[in-house]
DOLUMTOR-341349 format. One line per 10 residues: number of its first residue (from 1); their letters; for each residue x, y, z of C-alpha. Coordinates in nm, 2 decimals. Example, Ala and Ser with C-alpha at 12.3 -4.5 7.8 and 13.67 -1.06 7.14 Angstrom:
% residues 2
1 = as = 1.23 -0.45 0.78 ~ 1.37 -0.11 0.71
//
This chain:
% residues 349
1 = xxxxxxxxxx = 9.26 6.34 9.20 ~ 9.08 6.61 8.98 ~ 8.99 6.36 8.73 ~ 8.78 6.17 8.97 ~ 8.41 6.22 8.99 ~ 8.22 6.48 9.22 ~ 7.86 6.37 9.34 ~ 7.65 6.60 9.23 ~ 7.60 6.91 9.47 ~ 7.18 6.99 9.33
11 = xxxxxxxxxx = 6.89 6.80 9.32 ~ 6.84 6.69 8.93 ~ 6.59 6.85 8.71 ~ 6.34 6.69 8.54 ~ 6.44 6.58 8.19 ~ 6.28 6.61 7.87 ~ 5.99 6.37 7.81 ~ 6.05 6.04 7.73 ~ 6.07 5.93 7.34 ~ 5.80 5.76 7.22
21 = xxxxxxxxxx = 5.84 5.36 7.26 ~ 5.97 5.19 6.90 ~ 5.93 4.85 7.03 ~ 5.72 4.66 7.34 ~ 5.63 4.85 7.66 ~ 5.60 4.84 7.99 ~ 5.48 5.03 8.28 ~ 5.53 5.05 8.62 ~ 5.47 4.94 8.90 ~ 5.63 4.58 8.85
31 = xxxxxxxxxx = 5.49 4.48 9.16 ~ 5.22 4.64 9.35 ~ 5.38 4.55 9.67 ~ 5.77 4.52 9.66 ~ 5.95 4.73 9.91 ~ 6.35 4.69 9.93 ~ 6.38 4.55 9.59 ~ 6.71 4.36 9.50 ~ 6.80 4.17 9.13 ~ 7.10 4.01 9.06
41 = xxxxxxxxxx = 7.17 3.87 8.71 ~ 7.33 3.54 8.70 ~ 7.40 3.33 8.34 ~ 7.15 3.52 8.17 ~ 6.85 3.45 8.42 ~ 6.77 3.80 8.64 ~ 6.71 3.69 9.05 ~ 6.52 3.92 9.22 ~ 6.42 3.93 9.58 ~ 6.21 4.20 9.82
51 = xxxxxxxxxx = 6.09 4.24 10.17 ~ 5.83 3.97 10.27 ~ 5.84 4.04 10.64 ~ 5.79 3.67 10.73 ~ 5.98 3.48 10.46 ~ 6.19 3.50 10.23 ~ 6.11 3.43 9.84 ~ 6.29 3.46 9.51 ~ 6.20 3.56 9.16 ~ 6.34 3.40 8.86
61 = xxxxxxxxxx = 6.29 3.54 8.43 ~ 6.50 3.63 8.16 ~ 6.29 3.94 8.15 ~ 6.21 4.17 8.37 ~ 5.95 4.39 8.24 ~ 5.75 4.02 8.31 ~ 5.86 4.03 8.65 ~ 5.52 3.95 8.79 ~ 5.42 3.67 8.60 ~ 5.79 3.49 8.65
71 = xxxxxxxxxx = 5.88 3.24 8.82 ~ 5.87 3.25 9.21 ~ 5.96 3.01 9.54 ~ 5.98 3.06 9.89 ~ 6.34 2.96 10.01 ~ 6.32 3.03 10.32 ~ 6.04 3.03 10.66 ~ 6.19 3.17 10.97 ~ 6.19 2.92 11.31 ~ 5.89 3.05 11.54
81 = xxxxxxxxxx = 6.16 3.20 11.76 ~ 6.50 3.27 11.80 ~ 6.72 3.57 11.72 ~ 6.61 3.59 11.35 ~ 6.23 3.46 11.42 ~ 6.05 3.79 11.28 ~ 6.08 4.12 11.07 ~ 6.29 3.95 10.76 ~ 6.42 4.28 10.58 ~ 6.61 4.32 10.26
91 = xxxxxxxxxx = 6.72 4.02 10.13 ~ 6.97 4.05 9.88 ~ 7.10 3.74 9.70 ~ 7.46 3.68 9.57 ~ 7.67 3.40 9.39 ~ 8.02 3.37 9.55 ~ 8.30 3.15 9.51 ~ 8.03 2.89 9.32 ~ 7.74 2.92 9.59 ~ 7.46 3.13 9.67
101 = xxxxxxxxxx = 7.45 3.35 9.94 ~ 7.11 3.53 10.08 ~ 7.19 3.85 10.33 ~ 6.92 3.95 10.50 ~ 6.81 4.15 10.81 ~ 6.58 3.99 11.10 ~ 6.56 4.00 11.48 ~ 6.38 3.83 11.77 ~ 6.12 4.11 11.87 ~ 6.31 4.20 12.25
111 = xxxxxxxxxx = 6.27 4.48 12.33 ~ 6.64 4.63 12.35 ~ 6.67 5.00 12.49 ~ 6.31 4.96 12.47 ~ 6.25 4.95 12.09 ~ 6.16 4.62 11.96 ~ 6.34 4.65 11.64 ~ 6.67 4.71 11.83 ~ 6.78 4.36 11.77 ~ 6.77 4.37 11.36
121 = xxxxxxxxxx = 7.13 4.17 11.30 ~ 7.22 4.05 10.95 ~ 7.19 3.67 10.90 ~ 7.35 3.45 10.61 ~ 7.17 3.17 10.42 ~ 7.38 2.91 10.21 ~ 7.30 2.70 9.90 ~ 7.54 2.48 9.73 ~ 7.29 2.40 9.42 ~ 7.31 2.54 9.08
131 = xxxxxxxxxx = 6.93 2.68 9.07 ~ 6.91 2.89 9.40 ~ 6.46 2.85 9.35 ~ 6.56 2.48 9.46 ~ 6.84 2.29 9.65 ~ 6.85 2.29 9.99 ~ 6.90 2.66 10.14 ~ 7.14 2.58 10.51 ~ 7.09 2.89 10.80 ~ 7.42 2.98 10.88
141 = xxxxxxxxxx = 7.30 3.26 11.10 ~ 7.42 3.58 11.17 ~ 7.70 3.73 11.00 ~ 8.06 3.72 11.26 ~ 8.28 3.96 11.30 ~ 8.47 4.10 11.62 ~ 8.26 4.38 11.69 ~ 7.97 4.39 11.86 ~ 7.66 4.45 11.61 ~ 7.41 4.69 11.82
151 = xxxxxxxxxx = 7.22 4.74 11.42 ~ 7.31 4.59 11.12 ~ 7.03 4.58 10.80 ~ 7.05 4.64 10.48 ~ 7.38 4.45 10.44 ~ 7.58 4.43 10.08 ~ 7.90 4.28 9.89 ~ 8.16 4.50 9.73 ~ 8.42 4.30 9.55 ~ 8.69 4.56 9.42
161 = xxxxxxxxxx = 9.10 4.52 9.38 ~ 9.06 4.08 9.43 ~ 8.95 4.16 9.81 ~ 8.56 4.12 9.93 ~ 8.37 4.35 10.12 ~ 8.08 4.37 10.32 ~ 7.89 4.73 10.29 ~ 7.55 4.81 10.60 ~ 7.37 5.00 10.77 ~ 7.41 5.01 11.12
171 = xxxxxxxxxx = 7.43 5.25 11.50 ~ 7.71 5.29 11.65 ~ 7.54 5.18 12.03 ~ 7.25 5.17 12.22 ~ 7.04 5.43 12.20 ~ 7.18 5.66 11.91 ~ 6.86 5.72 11.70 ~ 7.12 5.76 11.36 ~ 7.20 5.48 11.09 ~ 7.55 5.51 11.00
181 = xxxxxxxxxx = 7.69 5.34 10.64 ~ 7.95 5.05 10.77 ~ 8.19 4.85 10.60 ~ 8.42 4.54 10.71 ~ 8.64 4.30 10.51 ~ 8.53 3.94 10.43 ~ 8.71 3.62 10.54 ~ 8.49 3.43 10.38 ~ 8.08 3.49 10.27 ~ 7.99 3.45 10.66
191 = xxxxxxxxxx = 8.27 3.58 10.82 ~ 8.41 3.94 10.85 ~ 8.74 4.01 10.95 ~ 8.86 4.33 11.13 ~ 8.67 4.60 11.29 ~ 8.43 4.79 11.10 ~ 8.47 5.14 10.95 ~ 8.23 5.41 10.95 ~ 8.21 5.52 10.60 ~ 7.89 5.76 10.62
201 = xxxxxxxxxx = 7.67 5.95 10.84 ~ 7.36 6.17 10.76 ~ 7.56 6.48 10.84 ~ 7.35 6.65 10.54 ~ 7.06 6.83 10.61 ~ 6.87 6.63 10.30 ~ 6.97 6.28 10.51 ~ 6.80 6.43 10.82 ~ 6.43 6.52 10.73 ~ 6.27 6.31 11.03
211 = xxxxxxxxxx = 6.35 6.29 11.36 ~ 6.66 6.09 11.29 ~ 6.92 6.09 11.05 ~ 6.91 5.74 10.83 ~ 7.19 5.63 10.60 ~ 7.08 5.28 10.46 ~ 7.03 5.03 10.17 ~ 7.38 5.03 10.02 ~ 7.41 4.93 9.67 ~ 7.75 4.86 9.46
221 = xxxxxxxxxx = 7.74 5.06 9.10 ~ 8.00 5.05 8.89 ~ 8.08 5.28 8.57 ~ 8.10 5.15 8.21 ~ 8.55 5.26 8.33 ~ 8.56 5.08 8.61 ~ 8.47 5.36 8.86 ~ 8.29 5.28 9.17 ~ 7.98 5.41 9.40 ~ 7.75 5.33 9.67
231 = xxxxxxxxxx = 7.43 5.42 9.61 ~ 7.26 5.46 9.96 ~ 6.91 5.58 10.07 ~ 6.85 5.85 10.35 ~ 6.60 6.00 10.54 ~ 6.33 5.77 10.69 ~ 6.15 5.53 10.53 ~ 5.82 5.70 10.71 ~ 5.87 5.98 10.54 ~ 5.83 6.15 10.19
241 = xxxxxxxxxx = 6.17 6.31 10.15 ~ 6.35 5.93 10.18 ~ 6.61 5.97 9.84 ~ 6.87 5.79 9.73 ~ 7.23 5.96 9.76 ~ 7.58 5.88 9.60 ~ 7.93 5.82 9.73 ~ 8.22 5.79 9.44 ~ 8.57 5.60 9.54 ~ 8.82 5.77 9.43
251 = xxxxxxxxxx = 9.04 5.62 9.18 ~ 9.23 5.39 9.31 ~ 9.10 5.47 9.68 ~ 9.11 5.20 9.93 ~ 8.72 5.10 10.02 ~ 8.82 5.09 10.40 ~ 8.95 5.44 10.40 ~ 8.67 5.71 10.46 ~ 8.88 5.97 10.34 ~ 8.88 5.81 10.00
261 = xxxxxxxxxx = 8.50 5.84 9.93 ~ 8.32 6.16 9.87 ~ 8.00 6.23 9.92 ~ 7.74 6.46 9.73 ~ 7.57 6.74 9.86 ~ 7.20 6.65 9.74 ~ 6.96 6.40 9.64 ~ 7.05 6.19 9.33 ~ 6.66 6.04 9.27 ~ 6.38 6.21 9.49
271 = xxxxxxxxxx = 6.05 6.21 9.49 ~ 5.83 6.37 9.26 ~ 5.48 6.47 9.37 ~ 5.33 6.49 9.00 ~ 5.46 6.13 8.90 ~ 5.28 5.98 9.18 ~ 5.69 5.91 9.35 ~ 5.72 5.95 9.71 ~ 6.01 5.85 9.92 ~ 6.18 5.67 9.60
281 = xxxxxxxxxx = 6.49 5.44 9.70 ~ 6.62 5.12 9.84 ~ 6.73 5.05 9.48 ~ 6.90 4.81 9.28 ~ 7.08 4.78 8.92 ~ 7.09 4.52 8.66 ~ 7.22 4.54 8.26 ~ 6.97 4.44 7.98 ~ 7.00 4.13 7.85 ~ 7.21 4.26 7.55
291 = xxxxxxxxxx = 7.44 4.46 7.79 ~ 7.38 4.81 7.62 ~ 7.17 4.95 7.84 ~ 7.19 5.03 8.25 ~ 6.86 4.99 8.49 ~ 6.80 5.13 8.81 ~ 6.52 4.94 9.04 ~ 6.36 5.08 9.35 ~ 6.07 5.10 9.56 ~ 5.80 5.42 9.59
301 = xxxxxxxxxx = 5.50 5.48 9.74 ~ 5.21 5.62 9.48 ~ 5.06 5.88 9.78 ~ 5.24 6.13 10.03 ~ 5.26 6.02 10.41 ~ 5.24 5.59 10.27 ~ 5.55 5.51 10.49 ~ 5.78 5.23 10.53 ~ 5.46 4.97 10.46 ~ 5.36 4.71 10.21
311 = xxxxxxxxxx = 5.27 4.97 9.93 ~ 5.56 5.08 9.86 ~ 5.59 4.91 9.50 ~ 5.82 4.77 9.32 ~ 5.96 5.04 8.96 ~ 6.23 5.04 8.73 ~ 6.39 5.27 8.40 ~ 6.69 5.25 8.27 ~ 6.95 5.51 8.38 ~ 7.24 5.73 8.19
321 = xxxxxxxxxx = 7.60 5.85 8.29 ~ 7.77 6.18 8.22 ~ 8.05 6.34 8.11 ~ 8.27 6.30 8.44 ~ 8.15 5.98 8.49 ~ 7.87 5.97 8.76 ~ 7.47 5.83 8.71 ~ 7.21 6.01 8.62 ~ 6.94 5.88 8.74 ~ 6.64 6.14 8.62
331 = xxxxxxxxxx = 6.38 6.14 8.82 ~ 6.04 5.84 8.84 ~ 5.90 5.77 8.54 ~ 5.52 5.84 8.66 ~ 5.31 5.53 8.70 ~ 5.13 5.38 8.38 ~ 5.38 5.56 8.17 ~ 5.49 5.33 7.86 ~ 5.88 5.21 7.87 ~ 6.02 5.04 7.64
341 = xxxxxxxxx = 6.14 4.73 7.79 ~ 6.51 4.63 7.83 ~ 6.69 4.64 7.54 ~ 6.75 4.25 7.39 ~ 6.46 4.16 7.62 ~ 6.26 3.81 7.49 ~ 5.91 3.83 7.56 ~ 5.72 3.56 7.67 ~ 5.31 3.50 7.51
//
């Protein structure tokens, strides 16, 4: 309908400089090494997680401008082999239907059409207990469904309209050097149910700045009225122009129809030479603790031509929304910058 949002069709500009901090500060990075970041905000306590690459940990505080110095536990060590032995990717934690659930992406090393990354699937992890840094955490293994998963990382839940939906990043066979945006209906938090639906491809020149085209890292955001987007990053990882891009659902669009999402025509949060931001994205959101103010999270790397490595750190600043109803995201915050921290945020000593 006309009323529904448009992504924006230009890069943003740089706003006006930050007021100055009335209250405590922070600065980023949170975490000198945290690529893929993911928080989820459970009963008051924020549970965030990253990219390990050979386990799987998780981060527990009430505030997270003291991210680093919260409380942390590895849930979960990888079998020495096996189809999700090696290269644990972007674990995301959720809490559905009274358990938690980790997605995450791994693989067994073979060397499928001759790339030994070919055989990234999503797997599921399962815990029953109330604290997800404890209980016992049961491998369920990779996610089912009835098609046959050639790539599938970065993988996501989409609840919307009482149904459940699971939202990656995958090829659609052998051999095709793309990443295509996916989505698939739930049966249940390990099961999909009917064949998957392309949603997006890099078919923008901004999404195609390497040598292949790369639509990944999904992420659910959902307007203050009830509208919702996938956030998504394109471009390669290895390279500087990786951004994060927006797709708005029309209202009262169905989330398996492609026809019902639109996408924008530029870059909603790229990198910024001068603020020490290259290749921002992978991202995440979370709502202070007094639910006033909206926070987006993401990784960056401080130096041009860093790639998809273990320096990519772990940022956040809290984000705004305009008139018709889509984010504005800015552009990074440059490193050592003060921030205030989240509003209603306790501080610990």
């Amino acid at each position: 309908s006309a009323a529904d949002p448009t992504p924006p069709t230009s890069v943003p500009a740089p706003p006006a400089a930050m007021p100055p901090p009335a209250g405590p500060t922070f600065s980023n990075p949170l975490l000198a090494s945290g690529p893929d970041p993911h928080v989820v905000r459970v009963d008051g306590t924020y549970y965030f997680t990253k990219t390990s690459g050979d386990r799987i940990g998780l981060w527990a505080t009430t505030a997270m401008s003291e991210l680093s110095r919260s409380r942390y536990a590895t849930i979960f060590v990888p079998p020495r082999t096996g189809p999700n032995s090696r290269d644990l990717w972007a674990p995301e934690l959720h809490r559905l239907d009274g358990r938690w659930y980790v997605y995450y992406a791994a693989g067994d090393g073979s060397r499928l059409g001759g790339d030994p990354l070919w055989s990234q699937r999503t797997f599921v992890l399962e815990n029953a207990g109330p604290d997800p840094l404890q209980g016992t955490w049961v491998d369920r293994g990779a996610l089912q469904g009835p098609d046959r998963q050639t790539w599938a990382i970065d993988g996501t839940v989409l609840e919307h309209a009482g149904r459940r939906y699971f939202v990656w990043s995958g090829r659609t066979s052998f051999g095709d050097p793309d990443q295509h945006l996916y989505i698939a209906e739930m049966a249940n938090p390990w099961t999909l149910v009917g064949s998957r639906v392309r949603l997006s491809s890099p078919d923008r020149d901004w999404e195609r700045a390497g040598d292949a085209g790369v639509n990944e890292g999904p992420q659910v955001l959902r307007s203050h009225a009830g509208r919702v987007f996938l956030v998504y990053s394109a471009n390669g990882c290895w390279t500087d122009d990786y951004a994060l891009g927006l797709l708005a659902l029309r209202e009262g669009g169905d989330p398996l129809e492609p026809a019902d999402w639109r996408k924008g025509d530029a870059p909603v949060f790229a990198t910024q030479p001068g603020r020490g931001a290259y290749g921002p994205g992978h991202n995440a959101f979370f709502v202070s603790p007094d639910g006033t103010q909206d926070w987006l999270v993401y990784h960056a790397n401080a130096t041009a031509g860093a790639g998809c490595g273990d320096a990519r750190s772990t940022r956040m600043q809290p984000f705004t929304w305009r008139a018709d109803g889509t984010p504005e995201f800015g552009v990074p915050v440059d490193i050592g910058t003060p921030i205030e921290v989240p509003s209603g945020e306790a501080r610990g000593p």
